[in-house]
ZADO-17110 format. One line per 10 residues: number of its first residue (from 1); their letters; for each residue x, y negated, z negated of N, C-alpha, C, O. Coordinates in pm, 1 decimal, padded with zeros to 6 digits. Example, Ala and Ser with C-alpha at 12.3 -4.5 7.8 and 13.67 -1.06 7.14 Angstrom:
<atoms>
1) AS) 01319.0 00569.0 -00780.0 01230.0 00450.0 -00780.0 01320.0 00330.0 -00780.0 01423.6 00331.9 -00846.5 | 01285.0 00225.0 -00708.0 01367.0 00106.0 -00714.0 01290.0 -00003.0 -00787.0 01340.9 -00113.8 -00803.9
</atoms>
This chain:
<atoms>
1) XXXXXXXXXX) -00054.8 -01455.8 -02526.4 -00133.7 -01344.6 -02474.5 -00119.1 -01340.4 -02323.1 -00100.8 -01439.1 -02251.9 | -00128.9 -01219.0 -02284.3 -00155.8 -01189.4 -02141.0 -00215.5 -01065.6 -02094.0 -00213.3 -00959.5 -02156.3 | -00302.8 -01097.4 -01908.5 -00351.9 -01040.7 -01883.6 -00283.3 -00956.8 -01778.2 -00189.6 -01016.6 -01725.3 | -00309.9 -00803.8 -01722.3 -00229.4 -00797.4 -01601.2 -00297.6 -00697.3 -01530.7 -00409.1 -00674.2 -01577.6 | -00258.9 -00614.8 -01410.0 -00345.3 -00556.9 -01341.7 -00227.2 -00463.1 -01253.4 -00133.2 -00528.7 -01208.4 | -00227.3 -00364.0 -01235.7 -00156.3 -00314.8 -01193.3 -00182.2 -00192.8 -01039.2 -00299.7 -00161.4 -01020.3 | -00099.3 -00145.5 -00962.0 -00131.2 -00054.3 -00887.2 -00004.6 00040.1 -00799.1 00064.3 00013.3 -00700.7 | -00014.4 00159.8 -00888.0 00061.7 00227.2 -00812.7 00064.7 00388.3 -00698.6 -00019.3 00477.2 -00684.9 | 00182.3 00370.4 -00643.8 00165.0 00510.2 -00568.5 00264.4 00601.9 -00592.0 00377.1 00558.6 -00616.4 | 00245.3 00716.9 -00589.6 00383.9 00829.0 -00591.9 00361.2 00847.9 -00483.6 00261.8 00810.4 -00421.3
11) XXXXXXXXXX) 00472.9 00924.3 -00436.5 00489.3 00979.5 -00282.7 00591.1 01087.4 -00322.3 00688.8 01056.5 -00390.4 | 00563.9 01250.5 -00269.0 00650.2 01350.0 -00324.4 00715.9 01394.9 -00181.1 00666.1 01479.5 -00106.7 | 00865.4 01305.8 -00150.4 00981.8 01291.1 -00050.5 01000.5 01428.5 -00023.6 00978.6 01480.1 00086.0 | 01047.8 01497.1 -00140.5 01083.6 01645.1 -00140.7 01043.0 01713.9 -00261.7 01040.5 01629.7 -00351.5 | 01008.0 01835.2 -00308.2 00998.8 01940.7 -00396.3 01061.7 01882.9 -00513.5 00987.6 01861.3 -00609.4 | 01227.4 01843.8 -00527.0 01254.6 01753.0 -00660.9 01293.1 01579.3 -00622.4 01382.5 01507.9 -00667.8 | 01216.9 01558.5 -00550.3 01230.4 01347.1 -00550.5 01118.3 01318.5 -00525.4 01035.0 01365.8 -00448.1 | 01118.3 01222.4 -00607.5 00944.8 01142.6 -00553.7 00988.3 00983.3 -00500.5 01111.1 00976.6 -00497.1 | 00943.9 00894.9 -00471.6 00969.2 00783.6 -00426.9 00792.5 00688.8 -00493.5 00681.0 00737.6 -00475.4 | 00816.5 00565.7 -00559.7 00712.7 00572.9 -00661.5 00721.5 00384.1 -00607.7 00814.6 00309.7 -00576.8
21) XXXXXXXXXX) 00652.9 00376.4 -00613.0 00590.3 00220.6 -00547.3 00470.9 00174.7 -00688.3 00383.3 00250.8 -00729.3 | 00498.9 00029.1 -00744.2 00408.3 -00056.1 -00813.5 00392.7 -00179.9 -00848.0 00473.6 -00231.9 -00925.0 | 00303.4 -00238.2 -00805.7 00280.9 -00370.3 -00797.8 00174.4 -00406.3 -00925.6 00085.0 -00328.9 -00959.8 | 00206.3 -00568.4 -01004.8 00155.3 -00564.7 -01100.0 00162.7 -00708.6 -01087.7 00257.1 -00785.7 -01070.3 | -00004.1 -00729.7 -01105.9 -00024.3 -00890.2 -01157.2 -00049.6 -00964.9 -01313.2 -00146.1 -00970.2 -01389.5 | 00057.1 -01005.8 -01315.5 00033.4 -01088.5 -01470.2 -00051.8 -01191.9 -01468.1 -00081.1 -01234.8 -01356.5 | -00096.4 -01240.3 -01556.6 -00145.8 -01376.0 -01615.8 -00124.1 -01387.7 -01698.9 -00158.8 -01314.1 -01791.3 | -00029.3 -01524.8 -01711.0 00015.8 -01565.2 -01860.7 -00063.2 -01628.1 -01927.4 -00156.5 -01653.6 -01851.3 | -00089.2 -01681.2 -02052.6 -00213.7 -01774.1 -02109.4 -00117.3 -01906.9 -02124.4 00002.9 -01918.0 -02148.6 | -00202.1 -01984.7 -02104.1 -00207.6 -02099.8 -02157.4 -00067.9 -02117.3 -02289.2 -00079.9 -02021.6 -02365.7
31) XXXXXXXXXX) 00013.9 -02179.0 -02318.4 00138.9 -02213.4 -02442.0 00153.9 -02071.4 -02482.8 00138.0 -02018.5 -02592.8 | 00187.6 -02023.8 -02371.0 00248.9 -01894.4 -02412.1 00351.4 -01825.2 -02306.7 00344.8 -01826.4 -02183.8 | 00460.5 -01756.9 -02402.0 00535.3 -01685.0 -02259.2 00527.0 -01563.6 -02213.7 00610.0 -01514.1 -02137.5 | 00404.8 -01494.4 -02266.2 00352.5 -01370.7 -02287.5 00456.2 -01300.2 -02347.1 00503.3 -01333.0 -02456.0 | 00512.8 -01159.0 -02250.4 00611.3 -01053.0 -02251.2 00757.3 -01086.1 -02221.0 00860.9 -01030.6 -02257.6 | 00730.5 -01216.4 -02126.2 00867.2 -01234.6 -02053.7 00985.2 -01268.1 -02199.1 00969.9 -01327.8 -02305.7 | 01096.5 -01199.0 -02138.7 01272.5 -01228.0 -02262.8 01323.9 -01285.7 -02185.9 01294.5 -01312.1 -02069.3 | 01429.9 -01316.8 -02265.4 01558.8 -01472.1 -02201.3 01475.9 -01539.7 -02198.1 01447.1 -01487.7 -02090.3 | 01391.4 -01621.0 -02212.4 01324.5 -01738.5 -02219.7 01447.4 -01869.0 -02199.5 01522.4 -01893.3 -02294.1 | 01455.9 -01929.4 -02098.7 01548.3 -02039.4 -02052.5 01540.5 -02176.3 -02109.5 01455.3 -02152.8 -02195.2
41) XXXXXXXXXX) 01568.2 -02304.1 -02124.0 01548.1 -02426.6 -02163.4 01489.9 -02459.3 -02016.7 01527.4 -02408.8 -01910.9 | 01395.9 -02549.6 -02034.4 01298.4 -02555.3 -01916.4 01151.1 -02491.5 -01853.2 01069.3 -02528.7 -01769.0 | 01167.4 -02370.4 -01946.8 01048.8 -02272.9 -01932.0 00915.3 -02306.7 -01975.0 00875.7 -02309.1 -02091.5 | 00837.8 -02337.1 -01852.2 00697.5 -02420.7 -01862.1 00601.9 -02283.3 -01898.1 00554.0 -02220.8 -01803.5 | 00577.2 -02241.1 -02031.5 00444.8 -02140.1 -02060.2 00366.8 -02127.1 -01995.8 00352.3 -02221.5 -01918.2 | 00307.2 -02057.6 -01986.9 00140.4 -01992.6 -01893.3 00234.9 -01960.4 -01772.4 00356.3 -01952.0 -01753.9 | 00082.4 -01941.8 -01675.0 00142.8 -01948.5 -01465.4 00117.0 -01768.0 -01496.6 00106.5 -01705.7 -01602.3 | 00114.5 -01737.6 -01396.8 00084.6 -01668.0 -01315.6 00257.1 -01550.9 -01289.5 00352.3 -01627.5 -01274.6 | 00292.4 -01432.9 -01284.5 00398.4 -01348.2 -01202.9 00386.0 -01233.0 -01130.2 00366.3 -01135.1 -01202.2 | 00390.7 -01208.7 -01006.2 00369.4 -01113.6 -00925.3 00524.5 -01018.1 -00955.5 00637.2 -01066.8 -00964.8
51) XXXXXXXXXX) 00493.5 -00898.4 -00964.3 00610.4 -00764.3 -01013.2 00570.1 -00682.8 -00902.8 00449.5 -00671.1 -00881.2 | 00677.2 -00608.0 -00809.0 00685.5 -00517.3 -00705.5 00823.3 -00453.0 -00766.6 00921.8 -00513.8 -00808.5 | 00799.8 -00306.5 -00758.6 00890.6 -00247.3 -00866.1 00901.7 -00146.3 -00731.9 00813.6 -00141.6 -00646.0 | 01029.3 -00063.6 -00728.6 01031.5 00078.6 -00682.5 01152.3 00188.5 -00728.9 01269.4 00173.5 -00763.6 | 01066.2 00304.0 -00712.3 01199.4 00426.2 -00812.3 01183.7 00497.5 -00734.2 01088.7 00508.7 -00656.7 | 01319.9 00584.4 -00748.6 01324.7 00686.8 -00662.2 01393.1 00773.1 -00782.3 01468.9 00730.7 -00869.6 | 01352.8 00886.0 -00765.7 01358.5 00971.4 -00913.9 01397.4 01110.8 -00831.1 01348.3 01146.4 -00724.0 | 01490.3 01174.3 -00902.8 01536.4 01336.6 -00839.5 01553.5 01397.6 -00937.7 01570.1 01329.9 -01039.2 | 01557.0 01549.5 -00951.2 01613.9 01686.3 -01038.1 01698.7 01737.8 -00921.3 01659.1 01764.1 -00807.7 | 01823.9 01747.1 -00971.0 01928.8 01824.6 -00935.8 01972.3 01959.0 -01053.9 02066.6 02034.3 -01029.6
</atoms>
């Protein structure tokens, strides 16, 4: 299981582009790898992941 929290912004650059900003806090639980794939040999379950994402999106 996991918990997370998120926060984002659009920003409208021009008439067709936006520029889109989001930051998102996970919490993993306890013997678990929540959402995360590829799971590696070594991969200690639970902890904590900070996500900073950005898009830039157009219509042509």
């Amino acid at each position: 299981a996991q918990d997370s929290i998120a926060l984002g912004v659009r920003w409208e650059v021009l008439d067709s582009a936006a520029l889109k900003f989001e930051y998102q806090h996970i919490d993993i639980g306890d013997r678990s790898a929540g959402r995360l794939g590829n799971i590696q040999p070594g991969f200690e379950p639970g902890g904590e992941v900070d996500l900073l994402s950005v898009t830039f999106d157009f219509v042509f």
